[in-house]
C-alpha positions as CSV (number, residue, x, y, z in Angstrom):
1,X,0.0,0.0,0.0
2,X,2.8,1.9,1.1
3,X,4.6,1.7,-2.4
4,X,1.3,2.5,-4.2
5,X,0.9,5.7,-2.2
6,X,4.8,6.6,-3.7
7,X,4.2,5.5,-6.7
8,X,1.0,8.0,-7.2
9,X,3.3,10.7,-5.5
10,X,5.9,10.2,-8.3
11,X,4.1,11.1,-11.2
12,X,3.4,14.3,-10.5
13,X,6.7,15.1,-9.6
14,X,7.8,13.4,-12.7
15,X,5.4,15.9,-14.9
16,X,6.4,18.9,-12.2
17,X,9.9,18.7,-12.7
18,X,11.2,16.5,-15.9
19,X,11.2,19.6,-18.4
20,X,13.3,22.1,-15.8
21,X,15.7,19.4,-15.2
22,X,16.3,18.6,-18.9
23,X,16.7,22.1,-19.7
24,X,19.3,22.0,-17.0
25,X,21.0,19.4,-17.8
26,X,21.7,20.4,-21.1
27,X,23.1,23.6,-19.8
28,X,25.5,21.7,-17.0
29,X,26.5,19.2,-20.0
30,X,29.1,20.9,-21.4
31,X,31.0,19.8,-24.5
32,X,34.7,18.7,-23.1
33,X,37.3,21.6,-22.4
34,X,40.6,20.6,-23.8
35,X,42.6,23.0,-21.8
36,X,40.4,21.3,-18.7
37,X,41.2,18.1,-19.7
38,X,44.8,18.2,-20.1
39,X,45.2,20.4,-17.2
40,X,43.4,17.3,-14.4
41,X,45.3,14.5,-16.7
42,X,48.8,16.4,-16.2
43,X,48.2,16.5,-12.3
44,X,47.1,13.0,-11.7
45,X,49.8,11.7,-13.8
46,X,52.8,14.0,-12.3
47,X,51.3,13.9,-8.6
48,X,51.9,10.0,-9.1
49,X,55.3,9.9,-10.5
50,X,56.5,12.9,-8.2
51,X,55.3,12.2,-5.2
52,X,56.6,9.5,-2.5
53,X,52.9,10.0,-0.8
54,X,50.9,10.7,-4.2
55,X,47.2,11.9,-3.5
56,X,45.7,10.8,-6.7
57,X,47.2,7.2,-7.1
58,X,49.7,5.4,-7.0
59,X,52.8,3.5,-8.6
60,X,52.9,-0.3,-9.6
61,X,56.0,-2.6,-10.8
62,X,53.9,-4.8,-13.0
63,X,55.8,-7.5,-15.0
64,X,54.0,-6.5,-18.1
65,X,56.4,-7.6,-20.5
66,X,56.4,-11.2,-19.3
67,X,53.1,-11.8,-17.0
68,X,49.4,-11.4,-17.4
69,X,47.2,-8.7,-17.3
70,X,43.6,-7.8,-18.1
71,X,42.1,-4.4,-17.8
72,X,38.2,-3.9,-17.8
73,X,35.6,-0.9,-17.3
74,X,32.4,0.5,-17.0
75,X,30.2,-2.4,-15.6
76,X,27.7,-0.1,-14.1
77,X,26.6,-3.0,-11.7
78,X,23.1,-2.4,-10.4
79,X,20.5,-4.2,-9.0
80,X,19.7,-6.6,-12.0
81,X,16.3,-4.8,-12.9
82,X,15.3,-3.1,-16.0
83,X,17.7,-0.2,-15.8
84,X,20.8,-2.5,-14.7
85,X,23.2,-2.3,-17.8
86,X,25.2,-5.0,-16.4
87,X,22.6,-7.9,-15.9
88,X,22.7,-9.6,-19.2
89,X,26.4,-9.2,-19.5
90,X,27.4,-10.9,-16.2
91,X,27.3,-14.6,-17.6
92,X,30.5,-13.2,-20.0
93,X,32.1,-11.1,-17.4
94,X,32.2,-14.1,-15.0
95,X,34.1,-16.6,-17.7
96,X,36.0,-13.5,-18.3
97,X,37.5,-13.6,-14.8
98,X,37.3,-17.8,-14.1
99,X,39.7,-17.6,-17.4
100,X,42.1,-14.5,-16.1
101,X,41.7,-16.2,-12.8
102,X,43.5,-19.2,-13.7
103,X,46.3,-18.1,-15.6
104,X,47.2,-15.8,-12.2
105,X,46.3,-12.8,-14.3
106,X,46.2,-9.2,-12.7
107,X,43.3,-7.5,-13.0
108,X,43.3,-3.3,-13.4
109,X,39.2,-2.4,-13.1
110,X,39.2,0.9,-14.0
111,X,36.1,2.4,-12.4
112,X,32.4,3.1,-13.5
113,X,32.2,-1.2,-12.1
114,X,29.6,0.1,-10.1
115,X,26.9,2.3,-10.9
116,X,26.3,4.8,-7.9
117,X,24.2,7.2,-10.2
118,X,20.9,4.8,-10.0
119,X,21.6,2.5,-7.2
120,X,22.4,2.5,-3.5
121,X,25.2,0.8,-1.8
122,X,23.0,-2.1,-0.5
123,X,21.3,-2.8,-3.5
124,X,24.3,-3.4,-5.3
125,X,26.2,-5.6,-2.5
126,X,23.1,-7.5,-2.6
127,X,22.5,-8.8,-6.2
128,X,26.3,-9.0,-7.3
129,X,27.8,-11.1,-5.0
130,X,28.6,-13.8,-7.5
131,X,30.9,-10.7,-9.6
132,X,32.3,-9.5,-6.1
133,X,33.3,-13.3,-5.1
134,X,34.9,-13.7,-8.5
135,X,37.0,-10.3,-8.1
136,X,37.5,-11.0,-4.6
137,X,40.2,-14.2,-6.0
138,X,42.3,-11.4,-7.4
139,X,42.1,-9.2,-4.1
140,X,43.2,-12.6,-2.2
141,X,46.2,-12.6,-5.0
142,X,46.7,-8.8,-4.2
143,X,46.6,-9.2,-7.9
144,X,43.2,-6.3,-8.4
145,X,43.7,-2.5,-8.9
146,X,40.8,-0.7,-8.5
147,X,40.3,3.0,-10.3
148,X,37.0,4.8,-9.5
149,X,35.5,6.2,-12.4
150,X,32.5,9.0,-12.7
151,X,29.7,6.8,-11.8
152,X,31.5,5.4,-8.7
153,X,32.6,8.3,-7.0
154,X,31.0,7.0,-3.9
155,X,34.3,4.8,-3.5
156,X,36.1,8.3,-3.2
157,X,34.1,10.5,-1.1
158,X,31.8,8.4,1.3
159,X,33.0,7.9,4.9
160,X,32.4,4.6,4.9
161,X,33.2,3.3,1.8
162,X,36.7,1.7,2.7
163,X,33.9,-0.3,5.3
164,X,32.0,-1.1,2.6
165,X,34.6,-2.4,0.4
166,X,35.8,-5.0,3.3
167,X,32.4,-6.2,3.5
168,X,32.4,-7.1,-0.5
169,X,36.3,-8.8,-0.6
170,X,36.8,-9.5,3.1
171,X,40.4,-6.8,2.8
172,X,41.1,-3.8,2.6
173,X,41.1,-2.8,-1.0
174,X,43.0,0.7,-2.1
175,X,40.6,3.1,-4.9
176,X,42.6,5.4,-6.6
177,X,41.9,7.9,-9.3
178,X,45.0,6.5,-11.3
179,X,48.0,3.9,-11.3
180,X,51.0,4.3,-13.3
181,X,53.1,0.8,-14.0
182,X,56.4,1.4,-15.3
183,X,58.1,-0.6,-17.8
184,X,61.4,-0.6,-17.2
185,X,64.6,-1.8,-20.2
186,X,67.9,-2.9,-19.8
187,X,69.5,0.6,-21.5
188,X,68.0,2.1,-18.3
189,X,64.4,3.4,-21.1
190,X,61.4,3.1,-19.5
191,X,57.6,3.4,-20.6
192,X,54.8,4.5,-18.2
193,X,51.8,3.5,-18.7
194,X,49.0,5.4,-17.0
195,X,45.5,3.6,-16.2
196,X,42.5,6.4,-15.3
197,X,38.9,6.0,-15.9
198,X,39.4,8.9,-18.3
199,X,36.4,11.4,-16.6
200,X,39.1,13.9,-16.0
201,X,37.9,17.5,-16.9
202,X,34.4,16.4,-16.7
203,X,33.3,19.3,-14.8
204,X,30.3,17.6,-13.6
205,X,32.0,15.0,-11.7
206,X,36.0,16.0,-11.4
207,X,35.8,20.0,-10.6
208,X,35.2,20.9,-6.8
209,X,34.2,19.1,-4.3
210,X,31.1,20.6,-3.6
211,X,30.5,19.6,-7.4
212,X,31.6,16.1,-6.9
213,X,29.0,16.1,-3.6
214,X,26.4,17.5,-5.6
215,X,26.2,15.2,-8.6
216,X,26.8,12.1,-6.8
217,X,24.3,12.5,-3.9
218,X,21.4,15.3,-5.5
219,X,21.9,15.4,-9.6
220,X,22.2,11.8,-10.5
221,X,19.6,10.2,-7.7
222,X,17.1,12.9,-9.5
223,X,17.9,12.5,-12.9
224,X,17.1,8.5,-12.2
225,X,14.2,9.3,-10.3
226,X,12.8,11.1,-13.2
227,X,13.6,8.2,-15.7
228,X,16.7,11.1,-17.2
229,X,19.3,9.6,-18.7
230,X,21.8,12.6,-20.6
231,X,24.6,10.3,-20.9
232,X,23.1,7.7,-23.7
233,X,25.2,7.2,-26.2
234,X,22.8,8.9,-28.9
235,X,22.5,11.6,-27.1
236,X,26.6,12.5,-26.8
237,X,28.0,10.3,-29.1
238,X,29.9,13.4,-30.3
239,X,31.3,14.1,-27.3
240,X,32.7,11.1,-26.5
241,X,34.7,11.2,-29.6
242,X,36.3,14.6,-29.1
243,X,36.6,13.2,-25.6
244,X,38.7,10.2,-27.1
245,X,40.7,12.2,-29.7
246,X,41.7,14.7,-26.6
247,X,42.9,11.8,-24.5
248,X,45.0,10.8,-27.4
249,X,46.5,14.5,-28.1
250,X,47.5,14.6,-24.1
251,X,48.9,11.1,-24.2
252,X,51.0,12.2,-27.9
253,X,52.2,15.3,-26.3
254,X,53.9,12.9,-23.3
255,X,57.3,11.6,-22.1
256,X,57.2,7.4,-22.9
257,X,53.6,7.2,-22.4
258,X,50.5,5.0,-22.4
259,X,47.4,6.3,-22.0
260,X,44.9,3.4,-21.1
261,X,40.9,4.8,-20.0
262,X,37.6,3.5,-20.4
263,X,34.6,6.4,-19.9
264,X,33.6,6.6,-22.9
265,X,32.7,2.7,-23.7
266,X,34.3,3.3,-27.6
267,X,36.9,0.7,-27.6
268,X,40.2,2.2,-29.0
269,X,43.0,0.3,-30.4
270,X,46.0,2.5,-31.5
271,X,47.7,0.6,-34.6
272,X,47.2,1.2,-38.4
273,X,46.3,-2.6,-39.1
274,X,43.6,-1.9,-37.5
275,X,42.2,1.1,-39.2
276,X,43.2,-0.7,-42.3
277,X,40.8,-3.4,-41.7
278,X,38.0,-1.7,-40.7
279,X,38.4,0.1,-44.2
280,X,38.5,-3.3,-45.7
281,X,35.6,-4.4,-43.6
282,X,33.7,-1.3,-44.5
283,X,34.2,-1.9,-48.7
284,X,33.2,-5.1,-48.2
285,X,29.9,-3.7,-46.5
286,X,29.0,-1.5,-49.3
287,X,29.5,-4.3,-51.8
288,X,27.1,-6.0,-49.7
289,X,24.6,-3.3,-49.6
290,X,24.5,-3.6,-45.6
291,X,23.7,-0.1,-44.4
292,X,23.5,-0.8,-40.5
293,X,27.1,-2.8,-41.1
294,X,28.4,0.2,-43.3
295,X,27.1,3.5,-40.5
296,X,29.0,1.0,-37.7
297,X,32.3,0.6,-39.7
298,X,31.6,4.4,-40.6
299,X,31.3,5.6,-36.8
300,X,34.3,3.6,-35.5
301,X,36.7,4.5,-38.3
302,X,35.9,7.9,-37.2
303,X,36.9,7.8,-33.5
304,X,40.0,6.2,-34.4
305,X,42.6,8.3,-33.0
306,X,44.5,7.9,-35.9
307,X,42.4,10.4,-37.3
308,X,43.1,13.2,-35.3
309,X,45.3,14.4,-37.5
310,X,43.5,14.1,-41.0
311,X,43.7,10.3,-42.4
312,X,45.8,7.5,-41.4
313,X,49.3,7.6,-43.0
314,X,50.6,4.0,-43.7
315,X,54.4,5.4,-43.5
316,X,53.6,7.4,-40.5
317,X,55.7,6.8,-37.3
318,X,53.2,7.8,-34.8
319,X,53.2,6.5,-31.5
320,X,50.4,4.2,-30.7
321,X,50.2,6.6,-27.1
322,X,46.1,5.8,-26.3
323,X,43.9,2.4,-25.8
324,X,40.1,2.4,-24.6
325,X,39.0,-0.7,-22.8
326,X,35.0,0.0,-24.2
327,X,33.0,-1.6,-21.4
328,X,31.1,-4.6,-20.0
329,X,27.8,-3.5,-20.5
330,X,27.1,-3.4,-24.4
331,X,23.4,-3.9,-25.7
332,X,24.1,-7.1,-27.1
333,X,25.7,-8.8,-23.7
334,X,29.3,-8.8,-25.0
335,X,32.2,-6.8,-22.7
336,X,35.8,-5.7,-24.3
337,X,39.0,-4.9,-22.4
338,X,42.6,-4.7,-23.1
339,X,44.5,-7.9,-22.4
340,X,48.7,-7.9,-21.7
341,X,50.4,-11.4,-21.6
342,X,52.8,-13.1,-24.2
343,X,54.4,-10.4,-24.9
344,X,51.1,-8.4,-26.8
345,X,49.4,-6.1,-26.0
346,X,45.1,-7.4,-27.0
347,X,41.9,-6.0,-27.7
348,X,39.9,-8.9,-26.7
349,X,35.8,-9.6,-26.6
350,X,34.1,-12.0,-24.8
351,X,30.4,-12.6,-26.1
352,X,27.7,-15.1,-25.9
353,X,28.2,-18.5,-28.7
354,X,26.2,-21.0,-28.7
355,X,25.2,-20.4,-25.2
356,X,29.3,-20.3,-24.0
357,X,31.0,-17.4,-23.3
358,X,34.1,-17.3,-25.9
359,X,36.7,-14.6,-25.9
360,X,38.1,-13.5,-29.2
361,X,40.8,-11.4,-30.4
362,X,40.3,-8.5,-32.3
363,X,43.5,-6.6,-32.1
364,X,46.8,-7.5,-31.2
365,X,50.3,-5.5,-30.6
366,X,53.1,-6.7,-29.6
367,X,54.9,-5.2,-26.6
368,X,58.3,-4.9,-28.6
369,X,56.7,-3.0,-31.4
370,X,55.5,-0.8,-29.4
371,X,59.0,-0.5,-27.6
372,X,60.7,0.0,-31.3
373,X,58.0,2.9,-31.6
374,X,59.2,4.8,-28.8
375,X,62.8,4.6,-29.0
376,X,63.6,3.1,-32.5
């Protein structure tokens, strides 16, 4: 009865206050700042390397070169109902981890896992134990990094969230808003590679703190209540590809460094083979008169950070500086991440075959090309 009365109390709240808060939200949703953005990416990265007591993150001697890594984002874990993005990709997620699992894999989750924005703290403890008990094999490893992203900023700036994140892995688990993992060479080289969620400049969610407050514990529990979503990918699929194509000039304009986010759920892999094949894959559409195929190919040839500058230039020794992980929460139940072991560097799916989860390759680099890229 209860519910019912609250239910009847929503919609006219809902018809009150929907328009206003659209209007606003277009206002607050600015398009991304480039000077803003390489400004918070700059800060993070040096306060890291700097700093003995860094307040952003923190330092890691990974054995890239020779061990196993997996990097994954943007789960936005909720409570498995209608509006959970997550629920139909956890079945792929879980292999995902079972497989990483067993080849003593680290695993660098970098933020967004849980989506704060919609759900409460509870909610999401309570219908995702199976994905906490399968990260929790890396925490009892000390083999997980955990990077909060946007939607998660509750692991940054609620009192009790270091409680809370016990209660899920039974340890103490560090959250940082980066980790650098230096790759270090014989002739005394090194590369850094730098691992952020990628929401820096967002001035919604990474300006003050009273901003950070604001859109974690008022804006996004409204814009949910009201059924407002402003971050669908129709609605700013624009943005997110000047966001990628500013990572990528920050991370060219570096010392010896990788840029690796997530944030934006476009998977990014930096080589020319693969731009190359997406432009064979897209004739082959046209030939095949497959217009959905042929706007797909279209759209992810463009966010290609290759074409930043103009068009990809075979000859061209660019340095491939910026990968996106994409996410685990696309429409059709598939998740991507980058993958490190055998000496490559992989863009790797896992998706739904024949009722098995089956991980594929769809990109691969190997670690010594990309060494040969920095320093000849």
């Amino acid at each position: 009865m209860l519910h019912g009365f609250f239910a009847m109390l929503k919609l006219p709240l809902v018809f009150l206050l929907r328009r206003p808060v659209l209007w606003l939200s277009k206002r607050i949703s600015a398009s991304p700042d480039r000077d803003f953005i390489f400004e918070r990416l700059t800060e993070v990265y040096q306060d890291i390397v700097n700093n003995k007591k860094p307040k952003h993150g923190a330092m890691y001697d990974l054995d890239l070169k020779n061990g196993s890594t997996i990097i994954f984002s943007d789960h936005h874990k909720g409570n498995r109902g209608r509006s959970d993005e997550f629920r139909f990709s956890e079945k792929n997620y879980l292999a995902a981890l079972e497989y990483y699992d067993a080849r003593k894999a680290n695993y660098i989750n970098l933020g967004d896992s849980e989506e704060f924005w919609k759900f409460n703290i509870f909610s999401i403890i309570k219908h995702n134990k199976a994905t906490f008990d399968a990260e929790k094999k890396f925490v009892e490893r000390n083999a997980f990094y955990k990077i909060y992203g946007n939607h998660d900023l509750f692991w940054k700036i609620d009192p009790f969230a270091n409680m809370f994140l016990r209660e899920v892995y039974d340890k103490t688990v560090n959250i940082y808003g980066g980790i650098v993992i230096r790759i270090k060479y014989d002739d005394d080289k090194h590369i850094d590679v730098f691992c952020t969620h990628g929401h820096q400049g967002d001035r919604r969610s990474d300006g003050n703190q009273f901003s950070i407050w604001f859109v974690s514990y008022i804006w996004a529990p409204l814009q949910a209540f009201l059924d407002i979503n402003i971050n669908t990918p129709a609605n700013v699929q624009g943005e997110k590809t000047l966001h990628n194509r500013l990572m990528y000039e920050w991370s060219q304009a570096q010392q010896n460094l990788i840029l690796i986010t997530g944030h934006t759920h476009q998977p990014i892999f930096h080589s020319y083979r693969h731009i190359h094949r997406l432009r064979e894959k897209l004739e082959e559409a046209k030939k095949e008169g497959d217009a959905l195929k042929v706007n797909d190919l279209v759209e992810k040839i463009k966010r290609h950070p290759s074409q930043c500058d103009g068009s990809a230039r075979p000859n061209s020794k660019y340095k491939p500086t910026y990968f996106n992980t994409g996410c685990c929460c696309y429409s059709d139940n598939s998740i991507t991440g980058i993958e490190i072991s055998d000496g490559n560097a992989r863009l790797v799916i896992w998706k739904e075959v024949n009722g098995r989860a089956v991980r594929e390759i769809l990109e691969e680099l190997p670690l010594i090309e990309i060494k040969h890229m920095f320093f000849g």
